[in-house]
N, CA, C and O atoms as a GROMACS GRO file, in nm:
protein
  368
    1UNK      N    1   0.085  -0.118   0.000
    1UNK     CA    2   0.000   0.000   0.000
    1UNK      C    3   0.090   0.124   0.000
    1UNK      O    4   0.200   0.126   0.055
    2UNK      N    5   0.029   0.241  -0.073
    2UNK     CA    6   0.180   0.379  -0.090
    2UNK      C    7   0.152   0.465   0.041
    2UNK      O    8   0.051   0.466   0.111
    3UNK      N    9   0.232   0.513   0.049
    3UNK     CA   10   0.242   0.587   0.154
    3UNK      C   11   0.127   0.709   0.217
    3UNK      O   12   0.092   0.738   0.332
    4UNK      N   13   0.088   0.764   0.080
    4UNK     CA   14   0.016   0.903   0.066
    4UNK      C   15  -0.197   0.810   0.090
    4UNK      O   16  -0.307   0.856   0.122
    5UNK      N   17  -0.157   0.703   0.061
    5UNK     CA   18  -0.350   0.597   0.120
    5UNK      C   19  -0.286   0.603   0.238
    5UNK      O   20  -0.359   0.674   0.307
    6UNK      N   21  -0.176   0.565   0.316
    6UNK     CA   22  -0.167   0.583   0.451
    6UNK      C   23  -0.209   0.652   0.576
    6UNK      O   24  -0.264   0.638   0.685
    7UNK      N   25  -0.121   0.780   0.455
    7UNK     CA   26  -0.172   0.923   0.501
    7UNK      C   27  -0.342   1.003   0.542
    7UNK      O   28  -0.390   1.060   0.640
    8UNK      N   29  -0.407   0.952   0.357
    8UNK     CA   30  -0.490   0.987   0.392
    8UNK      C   31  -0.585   0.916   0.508
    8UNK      O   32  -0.634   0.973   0.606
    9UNK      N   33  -0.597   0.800   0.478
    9UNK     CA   34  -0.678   0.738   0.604
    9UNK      C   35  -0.664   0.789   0.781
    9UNK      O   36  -0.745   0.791   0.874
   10UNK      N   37  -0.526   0.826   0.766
   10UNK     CA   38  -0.512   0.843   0.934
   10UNK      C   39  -0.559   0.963   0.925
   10UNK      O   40  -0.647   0.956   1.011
   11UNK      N   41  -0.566   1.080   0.879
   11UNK     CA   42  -0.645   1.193   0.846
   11UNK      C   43  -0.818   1.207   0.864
   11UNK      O   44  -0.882   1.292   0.927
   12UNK      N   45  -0.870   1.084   0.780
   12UNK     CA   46  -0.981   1.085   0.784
   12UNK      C   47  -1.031   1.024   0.904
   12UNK      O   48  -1.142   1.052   0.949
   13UNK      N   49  -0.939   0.929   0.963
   13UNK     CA   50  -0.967   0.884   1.125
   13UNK      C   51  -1.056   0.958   1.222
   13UNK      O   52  -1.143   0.922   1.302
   14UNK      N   53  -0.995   1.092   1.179
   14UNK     CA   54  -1.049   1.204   1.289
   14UNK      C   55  -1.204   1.242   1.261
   14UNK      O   56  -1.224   1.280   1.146
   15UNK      N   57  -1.318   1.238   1.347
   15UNK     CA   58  -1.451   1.262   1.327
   15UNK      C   59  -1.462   1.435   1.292
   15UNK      O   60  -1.554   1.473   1.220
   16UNK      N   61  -1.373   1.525   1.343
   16UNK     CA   62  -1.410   1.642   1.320
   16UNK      C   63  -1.334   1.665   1.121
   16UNK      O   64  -1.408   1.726   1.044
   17UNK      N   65  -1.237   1.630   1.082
   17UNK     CA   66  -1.181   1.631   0.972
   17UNK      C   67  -1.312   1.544   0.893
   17UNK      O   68  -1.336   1.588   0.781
   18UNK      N   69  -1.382   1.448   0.928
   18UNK     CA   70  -1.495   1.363   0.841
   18UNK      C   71  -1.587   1.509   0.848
   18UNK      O   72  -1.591   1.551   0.733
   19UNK      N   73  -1.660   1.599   0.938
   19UNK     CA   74  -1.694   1.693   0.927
   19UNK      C   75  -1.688   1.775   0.862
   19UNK      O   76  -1.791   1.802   0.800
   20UNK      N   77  -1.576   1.853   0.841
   20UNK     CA   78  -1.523   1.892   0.779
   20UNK      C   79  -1.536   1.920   0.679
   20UNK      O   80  -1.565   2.033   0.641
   21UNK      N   81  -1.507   1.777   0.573
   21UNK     CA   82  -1.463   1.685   0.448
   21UNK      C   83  -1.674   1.705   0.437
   21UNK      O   84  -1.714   1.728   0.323
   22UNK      N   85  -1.778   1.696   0.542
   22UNK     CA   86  -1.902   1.667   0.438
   22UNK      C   87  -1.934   1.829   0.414
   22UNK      O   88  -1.972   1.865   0.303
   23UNK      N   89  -1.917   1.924   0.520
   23UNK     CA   90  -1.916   2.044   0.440
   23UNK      C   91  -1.887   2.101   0.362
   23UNK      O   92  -1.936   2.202   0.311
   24UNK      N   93  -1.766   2.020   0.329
   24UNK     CA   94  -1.714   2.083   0.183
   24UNK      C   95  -1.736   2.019   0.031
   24UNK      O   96  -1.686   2.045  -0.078
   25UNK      N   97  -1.858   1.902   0.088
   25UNK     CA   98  -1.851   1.855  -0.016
   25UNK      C   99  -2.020   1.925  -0.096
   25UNK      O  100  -2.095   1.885  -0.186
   26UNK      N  101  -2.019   2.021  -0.022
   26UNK     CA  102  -2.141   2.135  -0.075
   26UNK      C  103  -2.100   2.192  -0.149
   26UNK      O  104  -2.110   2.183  -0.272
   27UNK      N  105  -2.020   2.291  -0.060
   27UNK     CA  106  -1.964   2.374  -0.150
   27UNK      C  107  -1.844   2.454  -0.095
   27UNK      O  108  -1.845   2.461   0.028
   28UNK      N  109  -1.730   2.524  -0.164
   28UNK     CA  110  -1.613   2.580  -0.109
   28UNK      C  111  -1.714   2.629   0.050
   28UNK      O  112  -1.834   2.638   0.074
   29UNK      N  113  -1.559   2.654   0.146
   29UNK     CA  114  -1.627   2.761   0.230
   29UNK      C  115  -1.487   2.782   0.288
   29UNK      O  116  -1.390   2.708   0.302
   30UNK      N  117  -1.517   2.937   0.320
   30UNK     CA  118  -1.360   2.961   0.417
   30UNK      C  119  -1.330   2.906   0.536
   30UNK      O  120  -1.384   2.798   0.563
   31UNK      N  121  -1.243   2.963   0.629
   31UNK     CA  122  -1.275   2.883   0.703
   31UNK      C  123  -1.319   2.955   0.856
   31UNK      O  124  -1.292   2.898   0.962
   32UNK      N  125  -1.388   3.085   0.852
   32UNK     CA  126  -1.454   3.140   0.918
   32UNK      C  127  -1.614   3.115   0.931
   32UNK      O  128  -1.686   3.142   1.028
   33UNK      N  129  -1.657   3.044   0.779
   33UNK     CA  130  -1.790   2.972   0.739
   33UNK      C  131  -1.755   2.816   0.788
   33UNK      O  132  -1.850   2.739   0.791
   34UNK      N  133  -1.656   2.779   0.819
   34UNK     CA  134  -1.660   2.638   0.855
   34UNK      C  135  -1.649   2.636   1.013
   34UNK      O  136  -1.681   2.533   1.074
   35UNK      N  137  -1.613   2.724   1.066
   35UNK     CA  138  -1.585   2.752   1.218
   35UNK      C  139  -1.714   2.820   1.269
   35UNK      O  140  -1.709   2.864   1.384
   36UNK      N  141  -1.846   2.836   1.189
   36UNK     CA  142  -1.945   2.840   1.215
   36UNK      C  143  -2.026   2.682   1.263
   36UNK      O  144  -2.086   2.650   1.366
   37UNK      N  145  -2.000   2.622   1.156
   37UNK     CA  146  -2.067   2.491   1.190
   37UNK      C  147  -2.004   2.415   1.375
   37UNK      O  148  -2.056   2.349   1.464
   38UNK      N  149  -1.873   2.476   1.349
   38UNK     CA  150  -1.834   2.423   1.487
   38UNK      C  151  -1.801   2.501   1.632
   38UNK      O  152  -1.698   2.554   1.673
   39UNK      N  153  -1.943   2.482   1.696
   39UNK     CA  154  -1.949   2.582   1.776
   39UNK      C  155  -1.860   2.595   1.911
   39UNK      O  156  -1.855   2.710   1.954
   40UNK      N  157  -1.787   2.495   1.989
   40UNK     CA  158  -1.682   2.487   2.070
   40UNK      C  159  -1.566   2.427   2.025
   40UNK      O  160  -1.500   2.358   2.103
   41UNK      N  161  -1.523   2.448   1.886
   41UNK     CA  162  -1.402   2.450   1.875
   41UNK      C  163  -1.348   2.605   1.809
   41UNK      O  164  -1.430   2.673   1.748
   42UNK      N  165  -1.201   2.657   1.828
   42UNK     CA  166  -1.169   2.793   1.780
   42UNK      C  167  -1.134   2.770   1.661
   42UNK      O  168  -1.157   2.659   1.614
   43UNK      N  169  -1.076   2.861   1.590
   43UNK     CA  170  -1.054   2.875   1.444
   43UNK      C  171  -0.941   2.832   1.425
   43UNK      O  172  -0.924   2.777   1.316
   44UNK      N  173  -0.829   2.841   1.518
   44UNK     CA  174  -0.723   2.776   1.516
   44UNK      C  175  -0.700   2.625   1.550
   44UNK      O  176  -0.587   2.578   1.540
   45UNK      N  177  -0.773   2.575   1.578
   45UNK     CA  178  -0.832   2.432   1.607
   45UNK      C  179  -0.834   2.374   1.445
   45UNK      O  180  -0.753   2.298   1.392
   46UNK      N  181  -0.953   2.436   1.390
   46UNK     CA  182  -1.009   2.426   1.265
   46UNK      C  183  -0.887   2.448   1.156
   46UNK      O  184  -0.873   2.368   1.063
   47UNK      N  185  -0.806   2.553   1.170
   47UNK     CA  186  -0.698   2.542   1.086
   47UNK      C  187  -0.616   2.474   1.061
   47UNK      O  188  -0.565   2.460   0.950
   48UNK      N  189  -0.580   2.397   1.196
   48UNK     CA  190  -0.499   2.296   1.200
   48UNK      C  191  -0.546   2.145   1.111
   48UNK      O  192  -0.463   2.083   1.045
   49UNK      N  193  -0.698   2.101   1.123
   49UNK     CA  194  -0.777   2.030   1.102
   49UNK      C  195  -0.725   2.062   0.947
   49UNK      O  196  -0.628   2.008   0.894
   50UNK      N  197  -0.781   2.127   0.907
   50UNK     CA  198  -0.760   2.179   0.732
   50UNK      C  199  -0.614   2.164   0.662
   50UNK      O  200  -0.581   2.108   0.558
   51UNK      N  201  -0.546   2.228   0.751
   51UNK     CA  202  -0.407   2.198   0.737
   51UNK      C  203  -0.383   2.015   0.728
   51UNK      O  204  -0.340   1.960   0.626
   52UNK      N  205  -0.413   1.959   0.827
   52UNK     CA  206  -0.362   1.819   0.827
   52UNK      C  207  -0.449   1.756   0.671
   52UNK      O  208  -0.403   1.657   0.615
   53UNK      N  209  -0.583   1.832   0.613
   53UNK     CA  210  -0.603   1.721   0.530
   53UNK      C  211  -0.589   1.820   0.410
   53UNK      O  212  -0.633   1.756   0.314
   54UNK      N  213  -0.546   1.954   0.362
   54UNK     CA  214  -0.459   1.966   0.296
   54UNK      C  215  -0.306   1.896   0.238
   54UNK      O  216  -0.267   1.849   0.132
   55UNK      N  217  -0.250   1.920   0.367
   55UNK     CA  218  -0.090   1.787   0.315
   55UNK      C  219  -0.132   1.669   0.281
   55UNK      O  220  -0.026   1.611   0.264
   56UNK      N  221  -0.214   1.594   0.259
   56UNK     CA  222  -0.266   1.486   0.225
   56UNK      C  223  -0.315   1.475   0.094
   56UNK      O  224  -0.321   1.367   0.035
   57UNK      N  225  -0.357   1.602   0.038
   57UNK     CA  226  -0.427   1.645  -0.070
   57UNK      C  227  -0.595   1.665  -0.050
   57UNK      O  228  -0.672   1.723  -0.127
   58UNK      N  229  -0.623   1.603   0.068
   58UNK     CA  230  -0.802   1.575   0.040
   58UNK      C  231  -0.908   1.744   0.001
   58UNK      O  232  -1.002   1.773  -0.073
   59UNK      N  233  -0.839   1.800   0.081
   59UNK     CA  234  -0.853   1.959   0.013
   59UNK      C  235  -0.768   2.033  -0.042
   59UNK      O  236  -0.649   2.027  -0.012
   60UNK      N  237  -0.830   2.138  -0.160
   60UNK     CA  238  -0.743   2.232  -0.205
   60UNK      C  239  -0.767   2.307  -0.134
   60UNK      O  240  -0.826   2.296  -0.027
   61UNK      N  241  -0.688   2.463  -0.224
   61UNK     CA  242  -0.740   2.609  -0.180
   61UNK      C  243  -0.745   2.680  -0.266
   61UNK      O  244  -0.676   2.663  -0.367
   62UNK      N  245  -0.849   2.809  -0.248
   62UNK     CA  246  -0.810   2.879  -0.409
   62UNK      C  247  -0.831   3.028  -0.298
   62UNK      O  248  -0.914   3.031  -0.207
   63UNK      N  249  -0.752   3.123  -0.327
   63UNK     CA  250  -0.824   3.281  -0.302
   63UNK      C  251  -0.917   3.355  -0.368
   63UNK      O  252  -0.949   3.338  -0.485
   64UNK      N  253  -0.954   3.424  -0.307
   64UNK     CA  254  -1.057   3.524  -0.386
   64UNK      C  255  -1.050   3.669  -0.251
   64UNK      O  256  -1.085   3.692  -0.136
   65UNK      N  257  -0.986   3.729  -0.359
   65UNK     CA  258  -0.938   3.871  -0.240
   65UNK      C  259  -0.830   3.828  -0.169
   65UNK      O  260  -0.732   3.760  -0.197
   66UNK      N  261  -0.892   3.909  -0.021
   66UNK     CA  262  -0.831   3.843   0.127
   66UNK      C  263  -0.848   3.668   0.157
   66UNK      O  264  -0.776   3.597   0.228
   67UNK      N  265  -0.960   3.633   0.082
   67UNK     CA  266  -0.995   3.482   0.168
   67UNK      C  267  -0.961   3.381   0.111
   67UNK      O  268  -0.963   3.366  -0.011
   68UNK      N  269  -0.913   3.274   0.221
   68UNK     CA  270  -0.835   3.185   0.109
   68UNK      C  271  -0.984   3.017   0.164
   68UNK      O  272  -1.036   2.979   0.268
   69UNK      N  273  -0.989   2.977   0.020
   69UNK     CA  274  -1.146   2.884   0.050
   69UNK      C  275  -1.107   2.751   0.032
   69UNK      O  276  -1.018   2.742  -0.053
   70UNK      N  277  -1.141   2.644   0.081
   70UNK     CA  278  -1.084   2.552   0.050
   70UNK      C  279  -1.220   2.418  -0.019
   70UNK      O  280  -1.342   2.430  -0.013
   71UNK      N  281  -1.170   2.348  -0.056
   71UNK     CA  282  -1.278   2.304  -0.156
   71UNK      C  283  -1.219   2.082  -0.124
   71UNK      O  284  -1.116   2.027  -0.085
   72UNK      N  285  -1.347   2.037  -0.167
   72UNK     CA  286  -1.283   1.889  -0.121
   72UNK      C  287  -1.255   1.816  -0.248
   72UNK      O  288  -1.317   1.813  -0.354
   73UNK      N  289  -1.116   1.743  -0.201
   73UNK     CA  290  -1.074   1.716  -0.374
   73UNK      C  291  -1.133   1.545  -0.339
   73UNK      O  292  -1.120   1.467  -0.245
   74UNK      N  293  -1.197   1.543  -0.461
   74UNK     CA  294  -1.283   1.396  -0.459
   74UNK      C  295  -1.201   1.331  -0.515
   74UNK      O  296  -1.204   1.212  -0.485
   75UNK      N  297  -1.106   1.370  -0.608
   75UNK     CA  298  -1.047   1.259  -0.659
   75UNK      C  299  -0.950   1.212  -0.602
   75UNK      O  300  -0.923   1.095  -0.628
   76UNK      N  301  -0.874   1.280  -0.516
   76UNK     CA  302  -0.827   1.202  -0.413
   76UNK      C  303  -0.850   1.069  -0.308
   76UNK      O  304  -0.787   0.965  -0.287
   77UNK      N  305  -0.988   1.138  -0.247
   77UNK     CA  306  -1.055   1.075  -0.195
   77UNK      C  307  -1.065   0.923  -0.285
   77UNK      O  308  -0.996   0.823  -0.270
   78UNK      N  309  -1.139   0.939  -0.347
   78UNK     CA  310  -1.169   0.857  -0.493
   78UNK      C  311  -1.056   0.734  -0.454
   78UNK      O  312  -1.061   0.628  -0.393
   79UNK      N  313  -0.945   0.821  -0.532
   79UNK     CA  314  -0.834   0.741  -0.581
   79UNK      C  315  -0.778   0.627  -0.432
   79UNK      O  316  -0.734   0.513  -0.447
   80UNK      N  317  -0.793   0.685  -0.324
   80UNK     CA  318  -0.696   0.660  -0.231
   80UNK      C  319  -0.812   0.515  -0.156
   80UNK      O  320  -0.770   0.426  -0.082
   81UNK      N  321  -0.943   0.530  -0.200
   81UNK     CA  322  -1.021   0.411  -0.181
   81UNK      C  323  -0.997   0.310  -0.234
   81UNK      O  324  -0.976   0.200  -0.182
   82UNK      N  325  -0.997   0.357  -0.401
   82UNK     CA  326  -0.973   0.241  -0.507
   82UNK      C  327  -0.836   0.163  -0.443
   82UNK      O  328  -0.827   0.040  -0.444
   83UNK      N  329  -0.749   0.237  -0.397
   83UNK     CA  330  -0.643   0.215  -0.388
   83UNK      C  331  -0.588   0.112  -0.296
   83UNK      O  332  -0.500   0.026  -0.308
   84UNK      N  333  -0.699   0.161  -0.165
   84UNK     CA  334  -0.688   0.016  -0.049
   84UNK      C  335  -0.711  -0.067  -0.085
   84UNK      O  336  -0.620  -0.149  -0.096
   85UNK      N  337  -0.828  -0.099  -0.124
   85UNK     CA  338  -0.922  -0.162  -0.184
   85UNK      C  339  -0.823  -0.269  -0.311
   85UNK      O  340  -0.844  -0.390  -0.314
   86UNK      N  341  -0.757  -0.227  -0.370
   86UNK     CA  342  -0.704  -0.322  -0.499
   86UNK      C  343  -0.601  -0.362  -0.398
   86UNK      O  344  -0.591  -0.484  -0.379
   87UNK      N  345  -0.536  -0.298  -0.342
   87UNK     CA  346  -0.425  -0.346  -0.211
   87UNK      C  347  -0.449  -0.481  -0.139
   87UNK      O  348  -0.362  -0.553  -0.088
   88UNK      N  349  -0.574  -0.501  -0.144
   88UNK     CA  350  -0.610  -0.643  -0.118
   88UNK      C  351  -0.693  -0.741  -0.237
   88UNK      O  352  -0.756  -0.846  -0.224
   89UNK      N  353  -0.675  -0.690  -0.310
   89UNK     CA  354  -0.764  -0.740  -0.451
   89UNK      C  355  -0.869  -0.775  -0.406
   89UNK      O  356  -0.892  -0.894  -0.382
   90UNK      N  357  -0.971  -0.663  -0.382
   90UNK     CA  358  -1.116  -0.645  -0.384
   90UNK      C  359  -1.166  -0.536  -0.452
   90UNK      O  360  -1.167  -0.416  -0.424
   91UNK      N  361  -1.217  -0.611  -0.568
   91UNK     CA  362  -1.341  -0.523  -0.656
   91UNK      C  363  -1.438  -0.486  -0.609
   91UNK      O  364  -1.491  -0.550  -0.518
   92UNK      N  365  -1.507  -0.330  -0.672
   92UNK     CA  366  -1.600  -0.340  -0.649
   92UNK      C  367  -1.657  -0.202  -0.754
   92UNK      O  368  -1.777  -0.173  -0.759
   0.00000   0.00000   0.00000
């Protein structure tokens, strides 16, 4: 199995990063709109969160102005399933 399915899985481990990952699969949001949905954690909490599944790839980012938005890359996601998944030769 490569290193980067490793990665992502221990990433997605985390229930607030699965959070995260379904808000964004709406639509972009910064991350002052995502630190809305989470009402006792801070923004720096949340950054960190973003940060860890950025290096992984599972999100991008794009700016617009001041704000930088981050968006969920599916094909990552995608890929890094297929990926376990043939790792044990199971179709599906």
């Amino acid at each position: 199995m490569k290193k980067n399915c490793t990665h992502m899985f221990k990433a997605l481990s985390d229930a607030t990063r699965q959070e995260i990952l379904a808000l964004l699969k709406e639509h972009d949001m910064n991350v002052s709109e995502i630190c809305q949905a989470f009402e006792k954690m801070s923004q720096p909490t949340i950054s960190h969160h973003l940060q860890i599944l950025k290096n992984c790839e599972l999100v991008d980012t794009h700016k617009e102005g001041k704000m930088v938005y981050y968006t969920m890359n599916k094909k990552i996601l995608h890929d890094g399933v297929v990926e376990f998944f043939e790792s044990f030769e199971i179709e599906f």
